[in-house]
NUZAMI-713134 format. One record per residue: residue in three letters; chain; x, y, z of N, C-alpha, C in turn; residue number from 0. Coordinates in Angstrom, 1 decimal. Last residue first. Layout:
BEGIN
 pami gunu     nx     ny     nz    cax    cay    caz     cx     cy     cz kedren
  ALA    A      X      Y      Z      X      Y      Z      X      Y      Z    NUM
...
REM end
This chain:
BEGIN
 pami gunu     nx     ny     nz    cax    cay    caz     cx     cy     cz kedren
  UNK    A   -8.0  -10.1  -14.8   -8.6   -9.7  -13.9   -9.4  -10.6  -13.2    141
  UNK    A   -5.1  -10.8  -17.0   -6.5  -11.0  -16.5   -6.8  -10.3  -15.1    140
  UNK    A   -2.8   -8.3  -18.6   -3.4   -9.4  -17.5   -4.8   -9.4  -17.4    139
  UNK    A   -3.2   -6.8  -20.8   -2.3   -7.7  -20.8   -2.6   -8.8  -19.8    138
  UNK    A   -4.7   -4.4  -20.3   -5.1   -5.1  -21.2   -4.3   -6.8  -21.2    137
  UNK    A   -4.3   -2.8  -17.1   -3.9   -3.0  -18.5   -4.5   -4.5  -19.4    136
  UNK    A   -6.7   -0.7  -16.1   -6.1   -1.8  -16.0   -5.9   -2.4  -17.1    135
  UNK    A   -5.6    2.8  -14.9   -6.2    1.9  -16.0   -6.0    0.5  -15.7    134
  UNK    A   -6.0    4.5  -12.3   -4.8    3.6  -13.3   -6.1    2.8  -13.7    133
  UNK    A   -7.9    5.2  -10.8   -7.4    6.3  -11.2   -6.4    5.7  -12.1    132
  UNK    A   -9.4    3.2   -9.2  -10.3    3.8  -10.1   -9.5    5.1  -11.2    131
  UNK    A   -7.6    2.0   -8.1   -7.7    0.9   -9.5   -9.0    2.0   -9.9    130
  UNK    A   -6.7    3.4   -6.0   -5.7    3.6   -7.3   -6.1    2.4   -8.1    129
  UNK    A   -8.8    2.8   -4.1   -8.2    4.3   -4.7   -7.7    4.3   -6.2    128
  UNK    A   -8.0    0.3   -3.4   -9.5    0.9   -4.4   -9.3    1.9   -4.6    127
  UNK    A   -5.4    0.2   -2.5   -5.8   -0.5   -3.6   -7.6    0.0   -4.5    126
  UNK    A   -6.0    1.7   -0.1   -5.2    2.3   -0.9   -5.2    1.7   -2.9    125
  UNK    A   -8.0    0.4    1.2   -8.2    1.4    0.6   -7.1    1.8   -0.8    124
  UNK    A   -6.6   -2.2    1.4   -7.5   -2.7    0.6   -8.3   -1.0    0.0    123
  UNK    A   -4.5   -1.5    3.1   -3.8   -2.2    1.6   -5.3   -2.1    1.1    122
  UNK    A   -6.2   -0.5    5.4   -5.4    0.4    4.4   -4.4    0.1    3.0    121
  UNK    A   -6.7   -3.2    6.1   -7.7   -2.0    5.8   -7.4   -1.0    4.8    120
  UNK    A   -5.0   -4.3    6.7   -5.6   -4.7    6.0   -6.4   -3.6    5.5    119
  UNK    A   -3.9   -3.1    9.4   -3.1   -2.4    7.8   -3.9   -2.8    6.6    118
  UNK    A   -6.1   -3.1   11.1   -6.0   -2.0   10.3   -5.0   -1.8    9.2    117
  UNK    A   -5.8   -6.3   11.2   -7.4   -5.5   10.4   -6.7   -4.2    9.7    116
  UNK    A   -3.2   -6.0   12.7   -3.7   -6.7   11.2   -4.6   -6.3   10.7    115
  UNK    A   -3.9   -5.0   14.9   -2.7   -4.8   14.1   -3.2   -4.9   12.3    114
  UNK    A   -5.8   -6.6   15.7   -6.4   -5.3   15.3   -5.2   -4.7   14.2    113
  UNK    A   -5.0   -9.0   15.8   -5.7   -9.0   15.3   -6.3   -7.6   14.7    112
  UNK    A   -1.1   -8.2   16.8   -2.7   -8.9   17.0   -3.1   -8.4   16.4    111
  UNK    A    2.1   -7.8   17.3    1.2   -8.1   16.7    0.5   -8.5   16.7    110
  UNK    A    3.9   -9.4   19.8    3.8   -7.9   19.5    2.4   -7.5   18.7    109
  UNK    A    4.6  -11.5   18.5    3.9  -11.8   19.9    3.3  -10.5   19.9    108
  UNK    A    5.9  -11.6   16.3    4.5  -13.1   16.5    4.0  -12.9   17.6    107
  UNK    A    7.6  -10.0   16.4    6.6   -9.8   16.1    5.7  -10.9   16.0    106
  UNK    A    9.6   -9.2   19.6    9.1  -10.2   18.8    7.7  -10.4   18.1    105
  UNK    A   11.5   -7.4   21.1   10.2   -6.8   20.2   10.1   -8.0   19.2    104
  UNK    A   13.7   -6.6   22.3   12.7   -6.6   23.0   11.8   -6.2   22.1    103
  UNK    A   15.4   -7.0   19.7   15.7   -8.1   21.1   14.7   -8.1   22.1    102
  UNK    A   12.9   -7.1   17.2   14.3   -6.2   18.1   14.2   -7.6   19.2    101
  UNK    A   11.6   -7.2   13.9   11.7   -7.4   15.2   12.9   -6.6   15.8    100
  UNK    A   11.3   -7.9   10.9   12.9   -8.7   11.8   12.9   -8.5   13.4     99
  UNK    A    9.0   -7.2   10.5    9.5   -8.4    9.8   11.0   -9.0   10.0     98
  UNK    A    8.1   -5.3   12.1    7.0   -6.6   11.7    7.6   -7.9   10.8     97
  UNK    A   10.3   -3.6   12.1    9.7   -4.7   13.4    8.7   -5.4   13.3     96
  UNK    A    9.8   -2.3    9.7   11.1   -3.5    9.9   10.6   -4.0   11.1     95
  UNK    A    7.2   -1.2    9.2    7.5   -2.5    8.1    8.9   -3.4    9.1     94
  UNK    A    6.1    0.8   10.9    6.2   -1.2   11.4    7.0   -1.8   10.5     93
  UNK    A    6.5    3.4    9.4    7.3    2.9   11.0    7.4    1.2   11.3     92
  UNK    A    4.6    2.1    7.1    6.3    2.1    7.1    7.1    2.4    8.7     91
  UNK    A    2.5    2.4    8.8    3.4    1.2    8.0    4.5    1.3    7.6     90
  UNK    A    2.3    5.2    8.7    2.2    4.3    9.9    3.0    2.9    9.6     89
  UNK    A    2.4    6.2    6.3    3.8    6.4    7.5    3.7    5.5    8.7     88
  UNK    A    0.2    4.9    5.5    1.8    4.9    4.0    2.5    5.1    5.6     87
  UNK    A   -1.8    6.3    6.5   -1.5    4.8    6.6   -0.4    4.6    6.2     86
  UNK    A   -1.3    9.4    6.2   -1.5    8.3    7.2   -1.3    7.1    7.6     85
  UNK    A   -1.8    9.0    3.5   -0.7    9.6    3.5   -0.6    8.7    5.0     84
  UNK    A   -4.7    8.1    2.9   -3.5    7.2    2.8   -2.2    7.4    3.2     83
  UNK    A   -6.3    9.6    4.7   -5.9    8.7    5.5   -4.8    8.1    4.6     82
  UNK    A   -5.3   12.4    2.5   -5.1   12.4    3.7   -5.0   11.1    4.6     81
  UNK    A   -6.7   11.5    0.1   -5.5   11.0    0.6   -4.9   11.2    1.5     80
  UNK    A   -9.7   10.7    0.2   -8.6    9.6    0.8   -7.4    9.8    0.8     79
  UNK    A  -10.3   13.1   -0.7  -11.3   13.1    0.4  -10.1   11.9    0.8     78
  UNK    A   -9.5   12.8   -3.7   -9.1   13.5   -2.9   -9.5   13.4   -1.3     77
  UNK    A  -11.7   11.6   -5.8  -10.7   10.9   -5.0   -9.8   11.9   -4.0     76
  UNK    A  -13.1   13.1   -6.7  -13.8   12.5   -5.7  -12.8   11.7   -5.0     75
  UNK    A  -11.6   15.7   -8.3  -11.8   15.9   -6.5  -12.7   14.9   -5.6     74
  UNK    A   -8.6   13.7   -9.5   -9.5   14.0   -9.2  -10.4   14.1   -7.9     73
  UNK    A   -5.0   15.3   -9.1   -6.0   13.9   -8.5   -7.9   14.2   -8.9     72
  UNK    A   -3.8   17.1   -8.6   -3.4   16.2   -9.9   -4.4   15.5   -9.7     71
  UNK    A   -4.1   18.3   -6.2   -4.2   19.2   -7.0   -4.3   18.3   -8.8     70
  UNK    A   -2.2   16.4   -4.5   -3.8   16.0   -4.3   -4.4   16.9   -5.7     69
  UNK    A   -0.1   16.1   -4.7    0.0   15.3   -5.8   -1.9   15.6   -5.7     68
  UNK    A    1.2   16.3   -1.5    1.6   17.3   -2.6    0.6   17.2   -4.3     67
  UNK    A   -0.3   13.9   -0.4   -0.5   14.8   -0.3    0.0   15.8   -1.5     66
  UNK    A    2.0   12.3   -2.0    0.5   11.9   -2.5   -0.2   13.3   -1.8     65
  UNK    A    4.4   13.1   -0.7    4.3   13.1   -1.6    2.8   13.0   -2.5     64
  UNK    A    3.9   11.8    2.1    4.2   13.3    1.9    3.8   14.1    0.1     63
  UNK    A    3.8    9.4    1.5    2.9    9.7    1.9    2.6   11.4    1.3     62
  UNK    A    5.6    7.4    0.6    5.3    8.1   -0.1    4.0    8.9    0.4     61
  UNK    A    8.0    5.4    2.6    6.4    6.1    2.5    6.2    7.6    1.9     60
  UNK    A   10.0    3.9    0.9    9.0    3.5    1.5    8.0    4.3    1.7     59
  UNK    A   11.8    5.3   -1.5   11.6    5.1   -0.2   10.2    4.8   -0.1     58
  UNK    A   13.2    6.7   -4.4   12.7    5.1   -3.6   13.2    5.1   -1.9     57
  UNK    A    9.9    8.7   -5.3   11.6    8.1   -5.5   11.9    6.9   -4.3     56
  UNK    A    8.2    8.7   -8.5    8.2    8.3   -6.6    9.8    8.1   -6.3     55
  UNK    A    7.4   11.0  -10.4    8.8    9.9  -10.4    8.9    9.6   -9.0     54
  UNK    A    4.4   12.0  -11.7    5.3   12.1  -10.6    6.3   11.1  -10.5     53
  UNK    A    2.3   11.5  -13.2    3.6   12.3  -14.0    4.8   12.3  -12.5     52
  UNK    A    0.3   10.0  -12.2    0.0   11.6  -13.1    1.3   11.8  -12.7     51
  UNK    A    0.9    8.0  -12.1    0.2    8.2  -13.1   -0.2    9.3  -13.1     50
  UNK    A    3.0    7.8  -10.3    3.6    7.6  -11.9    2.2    8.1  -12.4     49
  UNK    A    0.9    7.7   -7.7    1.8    8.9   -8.3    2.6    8.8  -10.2     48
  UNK    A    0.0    5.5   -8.7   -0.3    6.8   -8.3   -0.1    7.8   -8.3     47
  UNK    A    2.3    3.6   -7.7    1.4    4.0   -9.2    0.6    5.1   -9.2     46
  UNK    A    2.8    4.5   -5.0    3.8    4.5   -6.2    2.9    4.8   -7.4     45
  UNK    A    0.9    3.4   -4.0    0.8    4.8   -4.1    1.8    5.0   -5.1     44
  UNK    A    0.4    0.5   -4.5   -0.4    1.0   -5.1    0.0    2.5   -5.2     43
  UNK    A    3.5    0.0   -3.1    3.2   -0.4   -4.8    1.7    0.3   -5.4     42
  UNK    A    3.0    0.5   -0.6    3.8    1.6   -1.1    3.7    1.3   -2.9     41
  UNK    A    0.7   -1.0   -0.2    0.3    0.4    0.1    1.5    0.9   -1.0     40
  UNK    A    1.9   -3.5   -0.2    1.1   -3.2   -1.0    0.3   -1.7   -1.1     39
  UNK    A    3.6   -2.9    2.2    4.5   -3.3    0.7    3.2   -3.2   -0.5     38
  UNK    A    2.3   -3.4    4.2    3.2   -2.2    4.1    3.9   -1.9    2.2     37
  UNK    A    1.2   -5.7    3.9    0.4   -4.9    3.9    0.9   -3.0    3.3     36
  UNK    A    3.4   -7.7    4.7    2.3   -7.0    3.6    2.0   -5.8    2.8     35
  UNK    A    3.5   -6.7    7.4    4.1   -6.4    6.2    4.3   -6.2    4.6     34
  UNK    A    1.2   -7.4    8.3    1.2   -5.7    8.6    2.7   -5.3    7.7     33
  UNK    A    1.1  -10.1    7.8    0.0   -8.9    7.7    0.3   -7.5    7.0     32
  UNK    A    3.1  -10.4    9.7    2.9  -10.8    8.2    2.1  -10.3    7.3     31
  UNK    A    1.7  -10.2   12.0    3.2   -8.8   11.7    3.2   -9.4   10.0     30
  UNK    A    0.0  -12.0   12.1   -0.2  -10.8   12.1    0.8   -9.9   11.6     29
  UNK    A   -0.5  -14.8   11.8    0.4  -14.4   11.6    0.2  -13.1   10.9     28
  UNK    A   -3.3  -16.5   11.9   -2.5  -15.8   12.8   -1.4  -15.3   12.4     27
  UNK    A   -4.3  -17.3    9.7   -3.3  -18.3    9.9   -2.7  -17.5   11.2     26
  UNK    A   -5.9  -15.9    8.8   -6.1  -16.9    9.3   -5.3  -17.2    9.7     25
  UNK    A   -4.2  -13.8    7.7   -5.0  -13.5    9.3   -5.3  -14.7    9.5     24
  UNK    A   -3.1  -14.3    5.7   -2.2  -14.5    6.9   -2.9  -14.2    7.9     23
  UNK    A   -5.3  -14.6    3.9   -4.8  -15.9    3.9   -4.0  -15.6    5.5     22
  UNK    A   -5.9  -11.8    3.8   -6.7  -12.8    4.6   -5.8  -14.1    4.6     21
  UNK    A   -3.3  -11.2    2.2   -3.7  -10.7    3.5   -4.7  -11.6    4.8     20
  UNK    A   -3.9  -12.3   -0.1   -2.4  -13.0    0.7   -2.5  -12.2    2.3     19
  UNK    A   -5.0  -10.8   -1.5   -5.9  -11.7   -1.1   -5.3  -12.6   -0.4     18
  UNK    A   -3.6   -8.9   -2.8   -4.0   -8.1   -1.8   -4.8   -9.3   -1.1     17
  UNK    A   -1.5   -9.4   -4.7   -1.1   -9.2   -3.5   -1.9   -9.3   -2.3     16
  UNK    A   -3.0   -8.1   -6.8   -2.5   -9.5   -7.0   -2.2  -10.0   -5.2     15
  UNK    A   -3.1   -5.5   -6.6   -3.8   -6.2   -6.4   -3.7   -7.7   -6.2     14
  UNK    A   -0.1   -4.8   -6.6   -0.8   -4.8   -5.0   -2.0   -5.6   -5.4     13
  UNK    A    0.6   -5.7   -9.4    1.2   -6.3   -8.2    0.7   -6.2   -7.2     12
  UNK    A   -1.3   -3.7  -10.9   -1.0   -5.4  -11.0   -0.6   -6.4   -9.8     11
  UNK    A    0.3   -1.8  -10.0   -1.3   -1.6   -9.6   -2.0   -3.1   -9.8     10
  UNK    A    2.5   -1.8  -11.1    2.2   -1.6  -10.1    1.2   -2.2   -9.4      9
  UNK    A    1.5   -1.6  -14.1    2.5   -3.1  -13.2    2.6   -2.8  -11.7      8
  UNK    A    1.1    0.9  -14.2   -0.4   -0.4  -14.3    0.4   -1.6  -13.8      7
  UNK    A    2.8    2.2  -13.7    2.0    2.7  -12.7    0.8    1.3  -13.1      6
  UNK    A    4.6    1.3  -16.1    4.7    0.9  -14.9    3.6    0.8  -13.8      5
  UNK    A    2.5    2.4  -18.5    2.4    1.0  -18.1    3.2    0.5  -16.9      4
  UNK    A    2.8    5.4  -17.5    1.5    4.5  -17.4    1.9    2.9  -17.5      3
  UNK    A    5.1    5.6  -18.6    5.5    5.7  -16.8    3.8    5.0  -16.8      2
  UNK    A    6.6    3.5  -20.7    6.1    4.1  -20.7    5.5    4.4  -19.0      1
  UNK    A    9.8    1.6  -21.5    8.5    1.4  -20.7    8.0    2.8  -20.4      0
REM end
């Protein structure tokens, strides 16, 4: 497997991912959201980096990394990665209390509507970023 056709399975998977957002705002279930959410950020930046030559290594917020990567990036996409680096750490601080919580931290209750808007916000930048910079592969429908 070639690092472009990962960085397009990637870029496969957040998209795919990314209309499971609204479904959980309706439904209130915000930290659901914001987990999500968290998981569709680190699959689009992942690809992102594979696609210009970078091996993401496995941790959750690739932020640091997309900064370092801006010089590889073209300069209209550049202006976003400072908020994605942003968003990538913020979500990753929530991913485990949005999805197991603490003895004083229950995410059904912790979590509201703004919670949610803004990771939505940042699965749906992160995802327009990196479907102008990854190809979309021939294989799947759109």
């Amino acid at each position: 497997m070639t690092t472009t056709t990962l960085a397009q399975s990637y870029l496969v998977k957040a998209v795919k991912r990314l209309p499971i957002l609204q479904l959980l705002i309706d439904q209130d279930a915000y930290s659901d959201v914001v987990r999500e959410s968290q998981e569709i950020v680190e699959l689009a930046l992942k690809g992102l980096l594979r696609q210009v030559g970078i091996e993401p290594p496995k941790q959750h917020d690739v932020g640091d990394l997309i900064l370092g990567a801006m010089e590889r990036l073209p300069e209209h996409q550049r202006q976003h990665l400072p908020r994605l680096a942003e968003d990538s750490k913020w979500l990753r601080r929530q991913r485990e209390f949005a999805f197991y919580g603490e003895s004083d931290f229950v995410p059904t209750e912790e979590y509201g509507i703004e919670d949610a808007k803004r990771a939505q916000e940042a699965a749906t930048l992160a995802v327009a970023v990196c479907e102008t910079l990854i190809p979309w592969p021939d294989s799947h429908r759109r």
